[in-house]
N, C-alpha and C positions, 0 to 999 in steps of 0.2 A: 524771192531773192534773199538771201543768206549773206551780207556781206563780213561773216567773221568777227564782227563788232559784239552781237548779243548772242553770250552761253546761253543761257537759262532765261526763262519767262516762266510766270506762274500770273494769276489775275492780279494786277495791282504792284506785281513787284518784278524788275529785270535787271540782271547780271552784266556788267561790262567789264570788260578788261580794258583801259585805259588803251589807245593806239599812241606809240611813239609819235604818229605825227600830229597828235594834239597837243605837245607838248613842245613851247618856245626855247629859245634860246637862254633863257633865262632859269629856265626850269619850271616858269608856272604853265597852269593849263588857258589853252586861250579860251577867251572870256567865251567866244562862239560855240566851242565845243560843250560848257555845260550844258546850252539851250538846245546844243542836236540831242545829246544822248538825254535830257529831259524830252524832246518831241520824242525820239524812240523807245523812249518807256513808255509813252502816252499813248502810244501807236501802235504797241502790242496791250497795252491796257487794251484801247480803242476796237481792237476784233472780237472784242466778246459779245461787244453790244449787239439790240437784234436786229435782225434784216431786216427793212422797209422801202417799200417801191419807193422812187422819188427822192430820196435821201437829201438831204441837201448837203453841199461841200461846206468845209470849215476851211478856217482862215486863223491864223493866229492874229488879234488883236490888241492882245500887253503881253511883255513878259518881264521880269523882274528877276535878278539874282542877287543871289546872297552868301560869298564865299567866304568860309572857314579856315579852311586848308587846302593846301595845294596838294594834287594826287600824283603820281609819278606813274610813269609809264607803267603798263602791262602789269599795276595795280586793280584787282578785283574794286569794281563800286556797284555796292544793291542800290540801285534806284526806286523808292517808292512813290507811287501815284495815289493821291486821294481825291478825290473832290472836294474843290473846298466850297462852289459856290454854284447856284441853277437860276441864269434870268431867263428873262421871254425869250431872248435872242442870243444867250452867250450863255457856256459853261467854262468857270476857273475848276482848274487844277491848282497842286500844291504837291510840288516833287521834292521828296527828301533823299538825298545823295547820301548814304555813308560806305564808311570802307570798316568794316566790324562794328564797335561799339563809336566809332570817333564820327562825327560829322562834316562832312564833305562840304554838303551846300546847303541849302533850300532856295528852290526855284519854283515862281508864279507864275505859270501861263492862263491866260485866259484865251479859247477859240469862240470864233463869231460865226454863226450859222448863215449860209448865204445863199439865196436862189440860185440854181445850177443856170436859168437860163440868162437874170438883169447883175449876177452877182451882185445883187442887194442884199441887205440885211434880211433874216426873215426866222419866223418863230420856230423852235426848236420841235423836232416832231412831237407829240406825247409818248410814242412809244420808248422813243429814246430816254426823256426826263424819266419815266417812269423807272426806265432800267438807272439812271443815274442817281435816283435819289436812295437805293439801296445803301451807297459809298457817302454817305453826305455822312460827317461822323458826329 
């Protein structure tokens, strides 16, 4: 499903064009909107990684922003995805928002790995860590 939101993807890096209705009355962006189009940069990162029976689901369990400037509608923003961190049970991200050379955000999510059946906490596959420890800079 295509909702219009994301031009471009390439691994690690996604294209938005700002939607008018992320944008308040006031002119800034709401606060909720930088933490979507961070999960949807994370979540076209996220299909690269490899297939494994059993997968377990993820959960967002921090997330943190950090706003520079305010973007204006139907403004182009590259959103970059790094890893910034690999525990037994959770991988941080570390999303850089800009619009050209100027900085938009930076935004910290960290996902928590959870049994599909007790949704507990539960140790990250290896296959996966393995593919994430590539991005760890």
């Amino acid at each position: 499903m295509n909702d219009g939101m994301a031009e471009s993807t390439t691994i690690g890096q996604t294209e938005i064009r700002i939607p008018y209705r992320d944008i308040d009355a006031s002119g800034a962006m709401h606060a909720s909107a930088y933490i979507s189009h961070a999960e949807t940069a994370i979540r076209a990162f996220w299909r690269y990684r490899p297939v494994i029976d059993d997968e377990p689901l993820f959960s967002v369990r921090k997330f943190e922003c950090v706003c520079h400037r305010v973007p204006r509608a139907d403004e182009a923003v590259q959103f970059s995805v790094r890893v910034e961190k690999i525990g037994g049970r959770t991988v941080g991200f570390a999303v850089a928002a800009d619009i050209g050379n100027e900085q938009l955000a930076d935004i910290e999510i960290t996902w928590t790995a959870l049994d599909r059946e007790t949704r507990e906490p539960t140790a990250l596959p290896e296959e996966i860590r393995d593919w994430l420890y590539q991005f760890l800079p």
